[in-house]
MIDOSE-1310 file (N, C-alpha, C; in nm, 2 decimals, decimal comma, always signed):
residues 200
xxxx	+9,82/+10,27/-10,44/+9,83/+10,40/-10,51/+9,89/+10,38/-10,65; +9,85/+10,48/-10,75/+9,94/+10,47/-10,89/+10,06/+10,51/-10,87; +10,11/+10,42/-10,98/+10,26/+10,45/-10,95/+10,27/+10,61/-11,00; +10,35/+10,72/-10,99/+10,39/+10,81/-11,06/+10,40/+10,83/-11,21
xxxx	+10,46/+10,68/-11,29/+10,52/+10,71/-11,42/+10,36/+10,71/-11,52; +10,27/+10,60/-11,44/+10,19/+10,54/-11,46/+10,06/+10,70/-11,46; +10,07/+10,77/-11,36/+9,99/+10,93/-11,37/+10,05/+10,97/-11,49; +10,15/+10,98/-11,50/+10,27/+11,09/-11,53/+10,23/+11,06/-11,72
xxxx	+10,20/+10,91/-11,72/+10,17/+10,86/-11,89/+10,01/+10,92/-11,89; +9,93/+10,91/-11,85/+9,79/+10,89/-11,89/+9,73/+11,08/-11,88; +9,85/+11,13/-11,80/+9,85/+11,31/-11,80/+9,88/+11,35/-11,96; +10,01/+11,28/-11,95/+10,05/+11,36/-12,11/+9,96/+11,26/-12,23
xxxx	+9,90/+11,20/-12,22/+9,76/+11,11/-12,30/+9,65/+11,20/-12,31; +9,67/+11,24/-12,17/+9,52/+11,32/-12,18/+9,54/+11,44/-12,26; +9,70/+11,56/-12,21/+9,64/+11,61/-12,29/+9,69/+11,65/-12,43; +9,73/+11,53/-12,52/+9,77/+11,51/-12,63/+9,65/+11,44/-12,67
xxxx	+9,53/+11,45/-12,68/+9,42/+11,40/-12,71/+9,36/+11,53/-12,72; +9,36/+11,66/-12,56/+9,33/+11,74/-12,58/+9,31/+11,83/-12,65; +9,47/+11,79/-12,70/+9,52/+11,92/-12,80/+9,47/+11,90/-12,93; +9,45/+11,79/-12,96/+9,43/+11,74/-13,07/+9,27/+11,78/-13,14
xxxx	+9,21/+11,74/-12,95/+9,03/+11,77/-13,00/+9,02/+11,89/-13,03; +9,11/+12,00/-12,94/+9,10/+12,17/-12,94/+9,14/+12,21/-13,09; +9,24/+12,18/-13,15/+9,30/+12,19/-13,26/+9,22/+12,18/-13,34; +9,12/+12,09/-13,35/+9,03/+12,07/-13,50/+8,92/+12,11/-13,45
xxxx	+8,84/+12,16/-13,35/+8,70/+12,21/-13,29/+8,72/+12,34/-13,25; +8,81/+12,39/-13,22/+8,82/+12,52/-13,16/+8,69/+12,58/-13,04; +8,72/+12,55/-12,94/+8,62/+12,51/-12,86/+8,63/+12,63/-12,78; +8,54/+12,65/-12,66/+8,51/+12,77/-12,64/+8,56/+12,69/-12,47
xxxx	+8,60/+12,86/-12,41/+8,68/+12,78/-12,31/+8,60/+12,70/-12,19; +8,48/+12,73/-12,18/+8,38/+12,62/-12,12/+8,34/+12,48/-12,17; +8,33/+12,48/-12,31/+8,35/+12,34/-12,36/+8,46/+12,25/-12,33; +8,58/+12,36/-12,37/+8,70/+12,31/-12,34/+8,75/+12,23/-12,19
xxxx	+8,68/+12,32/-12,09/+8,76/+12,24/-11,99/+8,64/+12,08/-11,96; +8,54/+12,12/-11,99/+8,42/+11,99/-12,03/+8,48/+11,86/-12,08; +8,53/+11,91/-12,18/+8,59/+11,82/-12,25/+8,70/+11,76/-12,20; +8,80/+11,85/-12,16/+8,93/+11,80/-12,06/+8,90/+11,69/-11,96
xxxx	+8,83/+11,74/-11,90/+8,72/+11,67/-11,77/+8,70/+11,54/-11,78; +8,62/+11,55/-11,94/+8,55/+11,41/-12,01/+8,68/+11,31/-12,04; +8,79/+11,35/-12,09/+8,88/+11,26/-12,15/+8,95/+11,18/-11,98; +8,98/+11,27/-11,93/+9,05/+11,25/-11,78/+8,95/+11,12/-11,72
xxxx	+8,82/+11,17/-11,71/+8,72/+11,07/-11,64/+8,75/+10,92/-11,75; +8,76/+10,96/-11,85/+8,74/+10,86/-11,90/+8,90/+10,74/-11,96; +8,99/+10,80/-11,89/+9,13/+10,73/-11,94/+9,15/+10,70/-11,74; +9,04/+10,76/-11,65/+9,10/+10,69/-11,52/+8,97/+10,59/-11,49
xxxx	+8,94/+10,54/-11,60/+8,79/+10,48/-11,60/+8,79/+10,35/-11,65; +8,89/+10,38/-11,80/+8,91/+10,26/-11,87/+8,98/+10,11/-11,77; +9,10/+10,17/-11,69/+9,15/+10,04/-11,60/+9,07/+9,96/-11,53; +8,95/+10,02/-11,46/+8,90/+10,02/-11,38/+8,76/+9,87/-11,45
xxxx	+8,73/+9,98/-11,56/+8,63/+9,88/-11,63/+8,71/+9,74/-11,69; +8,81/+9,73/-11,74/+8,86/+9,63/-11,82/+8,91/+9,53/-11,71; +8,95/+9,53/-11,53/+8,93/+9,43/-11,44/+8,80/+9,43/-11,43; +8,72/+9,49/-11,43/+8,61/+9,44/-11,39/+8,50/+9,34/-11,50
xxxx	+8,50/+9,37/-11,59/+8,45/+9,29/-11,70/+8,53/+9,17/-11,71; +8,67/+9,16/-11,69/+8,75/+9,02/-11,69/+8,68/+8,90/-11,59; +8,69/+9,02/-11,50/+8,61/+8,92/-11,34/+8,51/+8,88/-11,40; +8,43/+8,96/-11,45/+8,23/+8,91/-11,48/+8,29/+8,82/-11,58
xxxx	+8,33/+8,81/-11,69/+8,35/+8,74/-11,75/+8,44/+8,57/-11,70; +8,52/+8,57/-11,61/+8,52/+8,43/-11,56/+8,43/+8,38/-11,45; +8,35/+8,48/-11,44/+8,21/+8,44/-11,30/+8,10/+8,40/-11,40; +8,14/+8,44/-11,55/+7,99/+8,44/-11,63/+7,90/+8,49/-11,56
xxxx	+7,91/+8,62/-11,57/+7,81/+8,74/-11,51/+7,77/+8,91/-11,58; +7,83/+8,93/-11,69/+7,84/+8,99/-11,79/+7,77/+9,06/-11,83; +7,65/+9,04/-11,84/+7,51/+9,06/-11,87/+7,46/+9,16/-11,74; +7,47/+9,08/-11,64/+7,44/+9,13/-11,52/+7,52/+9,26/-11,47
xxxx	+7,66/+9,22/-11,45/+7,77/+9,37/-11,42/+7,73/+9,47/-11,50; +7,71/+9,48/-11,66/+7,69/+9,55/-11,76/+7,59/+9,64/-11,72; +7,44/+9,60/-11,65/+7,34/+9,61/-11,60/+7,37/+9,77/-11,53; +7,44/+9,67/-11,43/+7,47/+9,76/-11,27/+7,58/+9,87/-11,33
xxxx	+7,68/+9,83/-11,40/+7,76/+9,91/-11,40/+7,75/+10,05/-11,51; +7,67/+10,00/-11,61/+7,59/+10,10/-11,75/+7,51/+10,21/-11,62; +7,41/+10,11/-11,55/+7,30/+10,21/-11,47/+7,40/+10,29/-11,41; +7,48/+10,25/-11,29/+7,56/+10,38/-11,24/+7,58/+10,44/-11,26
xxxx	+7,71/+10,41/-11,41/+7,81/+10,54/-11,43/+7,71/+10,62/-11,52; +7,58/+10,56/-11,59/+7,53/+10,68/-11,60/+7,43/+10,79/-11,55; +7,41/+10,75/-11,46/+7,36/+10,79/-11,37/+7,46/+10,92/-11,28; +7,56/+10,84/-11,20/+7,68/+10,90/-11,16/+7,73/+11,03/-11,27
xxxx	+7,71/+11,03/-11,40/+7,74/+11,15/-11,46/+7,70/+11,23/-11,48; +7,60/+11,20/-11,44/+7,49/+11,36/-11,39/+7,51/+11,43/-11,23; +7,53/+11,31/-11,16/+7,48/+11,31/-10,99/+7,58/+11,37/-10,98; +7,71/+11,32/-10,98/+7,88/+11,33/-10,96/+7,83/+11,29/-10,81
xxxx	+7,95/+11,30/-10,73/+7,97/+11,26/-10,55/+8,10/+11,28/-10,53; +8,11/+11,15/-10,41/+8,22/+11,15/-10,35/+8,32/+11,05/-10,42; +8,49/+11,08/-10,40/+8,56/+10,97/-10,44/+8,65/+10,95/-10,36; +8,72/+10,82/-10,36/+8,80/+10,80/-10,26/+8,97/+10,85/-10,33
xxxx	+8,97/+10,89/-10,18/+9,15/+10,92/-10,24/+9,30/+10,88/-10,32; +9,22/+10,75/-10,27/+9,33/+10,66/-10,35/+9,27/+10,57/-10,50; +9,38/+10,58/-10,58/+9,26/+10,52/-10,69/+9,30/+10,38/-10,71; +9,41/+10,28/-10,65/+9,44/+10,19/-10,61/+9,30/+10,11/-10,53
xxxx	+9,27/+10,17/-10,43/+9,17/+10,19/-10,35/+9,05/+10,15/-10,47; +9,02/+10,27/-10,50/+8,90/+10,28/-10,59/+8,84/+10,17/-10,71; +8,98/+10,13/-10,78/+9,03/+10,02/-10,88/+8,96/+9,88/-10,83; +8,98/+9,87/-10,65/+8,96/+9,71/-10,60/+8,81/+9,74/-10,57
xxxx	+8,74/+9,84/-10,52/+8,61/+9,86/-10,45/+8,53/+9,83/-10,57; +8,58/+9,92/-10,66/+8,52/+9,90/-10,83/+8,50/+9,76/-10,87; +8,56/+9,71/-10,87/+8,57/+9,59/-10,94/+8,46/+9,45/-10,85; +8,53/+9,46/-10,68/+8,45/+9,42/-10,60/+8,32/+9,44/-10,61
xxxx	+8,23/+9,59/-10,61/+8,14/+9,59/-10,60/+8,01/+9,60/-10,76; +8,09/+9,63/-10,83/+8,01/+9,57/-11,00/+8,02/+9,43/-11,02; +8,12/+9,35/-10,99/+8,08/+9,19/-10,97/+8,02/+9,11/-10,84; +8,06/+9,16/-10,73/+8,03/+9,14/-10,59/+7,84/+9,11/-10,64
xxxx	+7,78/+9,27/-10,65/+7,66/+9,27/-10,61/+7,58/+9,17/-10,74; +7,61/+9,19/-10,82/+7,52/+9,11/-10,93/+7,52/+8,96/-10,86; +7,70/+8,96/-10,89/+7,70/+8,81/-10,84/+7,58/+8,75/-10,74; +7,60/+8,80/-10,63/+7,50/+8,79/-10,49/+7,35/+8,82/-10,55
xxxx	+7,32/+8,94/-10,64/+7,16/+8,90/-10,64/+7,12/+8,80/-10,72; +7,21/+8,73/-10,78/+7,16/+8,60/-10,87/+7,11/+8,47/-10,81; +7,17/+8,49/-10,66/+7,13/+8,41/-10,54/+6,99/+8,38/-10,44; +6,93/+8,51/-10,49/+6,80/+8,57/-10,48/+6,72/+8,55/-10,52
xxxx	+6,58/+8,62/-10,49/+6,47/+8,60/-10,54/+6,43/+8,72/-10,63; +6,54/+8,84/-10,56/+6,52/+8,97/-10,60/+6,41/+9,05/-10,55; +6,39/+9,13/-10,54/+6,33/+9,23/-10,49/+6,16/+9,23/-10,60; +6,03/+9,23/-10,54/+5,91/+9,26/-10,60/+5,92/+9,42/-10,65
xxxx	+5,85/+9,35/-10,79/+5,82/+9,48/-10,92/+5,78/+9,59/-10,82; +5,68/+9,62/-10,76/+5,60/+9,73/-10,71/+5,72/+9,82/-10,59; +5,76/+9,71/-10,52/+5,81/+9,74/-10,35/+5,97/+9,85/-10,50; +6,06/+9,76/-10,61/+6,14/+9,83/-10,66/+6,10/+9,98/-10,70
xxxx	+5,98/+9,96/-10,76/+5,93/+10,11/-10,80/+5,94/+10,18/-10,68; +5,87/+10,18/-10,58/+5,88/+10,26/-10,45/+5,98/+10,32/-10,41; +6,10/+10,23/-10,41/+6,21/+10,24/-10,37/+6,31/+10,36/-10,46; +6,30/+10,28/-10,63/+6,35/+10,38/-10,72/+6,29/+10,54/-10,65
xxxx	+6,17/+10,52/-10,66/+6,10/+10,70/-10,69/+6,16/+10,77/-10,51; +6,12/+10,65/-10,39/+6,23/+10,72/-10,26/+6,35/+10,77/-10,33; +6,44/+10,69/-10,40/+6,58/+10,73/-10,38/+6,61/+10,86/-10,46; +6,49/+10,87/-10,58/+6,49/+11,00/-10,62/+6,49/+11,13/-10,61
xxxx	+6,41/+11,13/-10,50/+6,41/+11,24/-10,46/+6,52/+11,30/-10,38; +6,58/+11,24/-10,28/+6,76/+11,28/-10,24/+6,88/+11,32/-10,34; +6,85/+11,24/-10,43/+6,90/+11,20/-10,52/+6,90/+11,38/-10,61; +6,75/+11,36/-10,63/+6,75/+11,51/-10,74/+6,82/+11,65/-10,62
xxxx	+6,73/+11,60/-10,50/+6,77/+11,73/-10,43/+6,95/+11,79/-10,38; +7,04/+11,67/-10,42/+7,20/+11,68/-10,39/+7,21/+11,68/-10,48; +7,19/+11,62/-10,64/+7,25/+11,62/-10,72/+7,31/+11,82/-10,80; +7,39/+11,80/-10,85/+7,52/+11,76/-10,84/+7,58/+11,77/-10,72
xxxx	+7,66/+11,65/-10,70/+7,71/+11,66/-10,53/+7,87/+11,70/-10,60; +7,91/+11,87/-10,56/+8,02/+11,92/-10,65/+8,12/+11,84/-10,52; +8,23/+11,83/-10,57/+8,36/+11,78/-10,52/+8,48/+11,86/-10,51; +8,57/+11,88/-10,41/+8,71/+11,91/-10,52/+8,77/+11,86/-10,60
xxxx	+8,72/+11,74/-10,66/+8,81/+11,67/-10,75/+8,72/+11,71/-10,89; +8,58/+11,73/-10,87/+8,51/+11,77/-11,00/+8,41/+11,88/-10,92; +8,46/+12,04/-10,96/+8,42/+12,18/-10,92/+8,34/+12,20/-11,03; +8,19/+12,22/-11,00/+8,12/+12,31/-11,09/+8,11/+12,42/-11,01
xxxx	+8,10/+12,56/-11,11/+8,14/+12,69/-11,07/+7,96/+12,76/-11,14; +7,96/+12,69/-11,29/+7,86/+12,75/-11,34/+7,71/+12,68/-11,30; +7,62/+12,80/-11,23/+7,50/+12,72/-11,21/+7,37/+12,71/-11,29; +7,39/+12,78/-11,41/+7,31/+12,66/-11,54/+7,33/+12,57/-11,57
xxxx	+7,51/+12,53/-11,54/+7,52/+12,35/-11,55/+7,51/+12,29/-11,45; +7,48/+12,33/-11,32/+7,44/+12,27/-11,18/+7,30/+12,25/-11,25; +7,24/+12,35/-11,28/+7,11/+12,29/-11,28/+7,04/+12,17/-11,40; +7,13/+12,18/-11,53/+7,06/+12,09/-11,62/+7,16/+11,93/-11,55
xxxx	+7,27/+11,94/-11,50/+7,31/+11,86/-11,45/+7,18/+11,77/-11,34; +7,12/+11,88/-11,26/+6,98/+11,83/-11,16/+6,89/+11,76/-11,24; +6,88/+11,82/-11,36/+6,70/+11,77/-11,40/+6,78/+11,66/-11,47; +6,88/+11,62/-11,52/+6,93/+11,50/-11,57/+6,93/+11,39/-11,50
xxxx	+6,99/+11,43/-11,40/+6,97/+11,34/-11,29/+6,85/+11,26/-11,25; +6,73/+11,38/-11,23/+6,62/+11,35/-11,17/+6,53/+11,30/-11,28; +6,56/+11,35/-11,40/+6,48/+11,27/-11,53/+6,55/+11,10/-11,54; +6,67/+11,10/-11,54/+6,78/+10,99/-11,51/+6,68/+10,84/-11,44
xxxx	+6,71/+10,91/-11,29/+6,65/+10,80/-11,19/+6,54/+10,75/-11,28; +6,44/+10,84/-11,27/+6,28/+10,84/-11,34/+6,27/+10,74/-11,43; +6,38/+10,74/-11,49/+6,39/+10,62/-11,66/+6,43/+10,50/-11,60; +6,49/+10,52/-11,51/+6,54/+10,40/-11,42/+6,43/+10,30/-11,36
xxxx	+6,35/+10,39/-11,29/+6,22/+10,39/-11,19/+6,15/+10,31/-11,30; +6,13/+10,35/-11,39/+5,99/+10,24/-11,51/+6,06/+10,14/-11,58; +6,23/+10,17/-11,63/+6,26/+10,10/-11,70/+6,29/+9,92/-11,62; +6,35/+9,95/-11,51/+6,32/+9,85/-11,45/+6,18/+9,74/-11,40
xxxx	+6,06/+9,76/-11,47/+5,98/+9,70/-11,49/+5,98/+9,62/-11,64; +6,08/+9,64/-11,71/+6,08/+9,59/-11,84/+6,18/+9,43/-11,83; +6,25/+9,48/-11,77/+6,36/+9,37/-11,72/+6,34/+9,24/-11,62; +6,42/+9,18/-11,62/+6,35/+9,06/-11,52/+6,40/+9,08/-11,40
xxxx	+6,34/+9,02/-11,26/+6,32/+9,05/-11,16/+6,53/+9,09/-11,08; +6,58/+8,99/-11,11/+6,72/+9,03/-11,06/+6,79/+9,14/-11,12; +6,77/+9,11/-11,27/+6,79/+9,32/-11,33/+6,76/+9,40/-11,31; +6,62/+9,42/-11,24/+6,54/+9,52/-11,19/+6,59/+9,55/-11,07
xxxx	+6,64/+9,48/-10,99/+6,70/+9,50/-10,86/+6,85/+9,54/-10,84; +6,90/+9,50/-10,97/+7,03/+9,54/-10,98/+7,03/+9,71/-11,00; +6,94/+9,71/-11,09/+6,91/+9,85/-11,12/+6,87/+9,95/-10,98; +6,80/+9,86/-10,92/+6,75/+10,00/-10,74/+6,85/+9,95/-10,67
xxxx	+6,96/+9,87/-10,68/+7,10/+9,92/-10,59/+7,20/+9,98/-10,66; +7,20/+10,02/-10,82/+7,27/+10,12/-10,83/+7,23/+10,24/-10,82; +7,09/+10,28/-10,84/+7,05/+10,39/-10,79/+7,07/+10,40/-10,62; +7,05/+10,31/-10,55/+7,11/+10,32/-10,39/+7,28/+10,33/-10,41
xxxx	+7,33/+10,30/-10,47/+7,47/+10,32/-10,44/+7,51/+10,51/-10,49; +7,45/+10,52/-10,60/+7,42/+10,64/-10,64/+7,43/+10,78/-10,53; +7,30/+10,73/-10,48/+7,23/+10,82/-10,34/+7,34/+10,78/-10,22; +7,42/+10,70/-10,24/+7,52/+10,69/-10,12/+7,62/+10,79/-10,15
xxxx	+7,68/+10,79/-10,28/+7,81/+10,84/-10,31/+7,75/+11,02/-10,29; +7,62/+11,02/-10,32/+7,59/+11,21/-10,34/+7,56/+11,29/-10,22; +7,43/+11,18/-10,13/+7,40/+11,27/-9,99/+7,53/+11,27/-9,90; +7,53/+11,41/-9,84/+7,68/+11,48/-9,79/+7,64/+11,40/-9,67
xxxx	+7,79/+11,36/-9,58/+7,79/+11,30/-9,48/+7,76/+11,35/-9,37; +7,75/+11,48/-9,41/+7,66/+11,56/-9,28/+7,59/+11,62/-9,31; +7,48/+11,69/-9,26/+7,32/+11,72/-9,27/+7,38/+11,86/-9,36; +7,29/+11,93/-9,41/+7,30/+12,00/-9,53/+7,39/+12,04/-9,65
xxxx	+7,44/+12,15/-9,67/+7,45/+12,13/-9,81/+7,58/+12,06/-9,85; +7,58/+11,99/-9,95/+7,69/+11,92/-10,02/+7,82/+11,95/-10,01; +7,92/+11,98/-9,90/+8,01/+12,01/-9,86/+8,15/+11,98/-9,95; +8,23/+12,07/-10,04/+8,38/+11,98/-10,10/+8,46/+11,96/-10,03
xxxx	+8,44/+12,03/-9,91/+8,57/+11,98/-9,85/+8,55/+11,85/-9,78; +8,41/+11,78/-9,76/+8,42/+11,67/-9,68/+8,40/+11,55/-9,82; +8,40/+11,64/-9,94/+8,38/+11,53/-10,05/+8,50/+11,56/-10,15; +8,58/+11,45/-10,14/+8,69/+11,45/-10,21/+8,65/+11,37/-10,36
C-alpha cells in the first residue's frame, strides 16, 4: 500500500497543478472535474510506467512493452474497468504484466494475421457493448460522455483490429492481448450490467 505522506504529496500536486490549469483556462465545471480526473490518472500512472520501462529496458524489450502498454492504456481510456484496491498491488501486476507478456511472446511464433483479426473484431464487440465499464473509483454521471466514451472505444479496438496487420507477427499479438486484457478488466464479473459496486 502507499505510504500516507507519499498520497498526502501527489494530492496536494494534483491539486496545485489544478489550480493552476483552472486559473489560466477558466474552465467550466464539467471540464473541470475532467481535467482533475486527467491529472490524478496521470501522477498515479507516472510510478507505475517509470518501473516498468526500467524493467523493459534491462530485458531489452522496449519496443515491445511500448507496444502493449501504448495499445492498453489507450484503449483503457475510453473502456475504463476494474482496479484493484491496492495500488502497491497494482504497481507489481503493472509492471509484471507489460514486461511479463511481451517478454513471453518473443518466445513464440505468435499468433497468424487472419486467426488475430478474428479475434481483435470478437473482442470488440464486448468490448463496445460494456464499455464504459463506470467504477466507483471513476463515476460517469453524464450519458453523452458514456456514449462518445462507447464509440471511442469501439472505433478504438477497430484501429487496433487492422492496424495490427501492419506490424510484425509478435506485435500483432501483443496488440490482441491487450485488447484481451482490456475485455477482461471491462466485462462485469457477473452477467449484466456493469456493476460499481462489484468494480472498484
Amino acid at each position: 500500500m502507499e505510504k500516507p505522506e507519499q498520497k498526502l504529496l501527489l494530492y496536494k500536486l494534483s491539486d496545485r497543478l489544478f489550480a493552476a490549469i483552472q486559473k489560466n483556462l477558466q474552465l467550466e465545471r464539467r471540464q473541470a472535474l475532467l481535467v482533475k480526473l486527467g491529472i490524478d490518472t496521470v501522477l498515479n500512472v507516472i510510478p507505475k510506467l517509470i518501473i516498468t520501462i526500467i524493467l523493459a529496458l534491462l530485458l531489452h524489450e522496449l519496443v515491445p512493452v511500448l507496444v502493449f502498454m501504448g495499445s492498453f492504456l489507450v484503449l483503457r481510456g475510453f473502456a475504463y474497468g476494474r482496479h484493484l484496491e491496492s495500488d502497491l498491488l497494482c504497481t507489481i501486476l503493472t509492471a509484471v504484466t507489460f514486461v511479463g507478456v511481451p517478454y513471453l511472446i518473443q518466445f513464440t511464433d505468435g499468433i497468424p494475421e487472419l486467426f488475430r483479426f478474428i479475434l481483435c473484431l470478437l473482442l470488440t464487440v464486448p468490448i463496445g457493448m460494456f464499455s464504459p465499464a463506470v467504477t466507483r473509483k471513476n463515476p460517469i454521471k453524464s450519458q453523452s460522455l458514456k456514449r462518445a466514451l462507447k464509440h471511442k472505444a469501439i472505433i478504438t479496438s477497430l484501429v487496433f483490429s487492422f492496424l495490427q496487420f501492419l506490424v510484425s507477427n509478435n506485435l500483432g499479438t501483443i496488440i490482441v492481448v491487450s485488447l484481451l486484457l482490456v475485455f477482461t478488466l471491462t466485462v462485469p464479473l457477473k452477467g449484466g450490467k456493469s456493476d460499481e459496486a462489484e468494480n472498484v
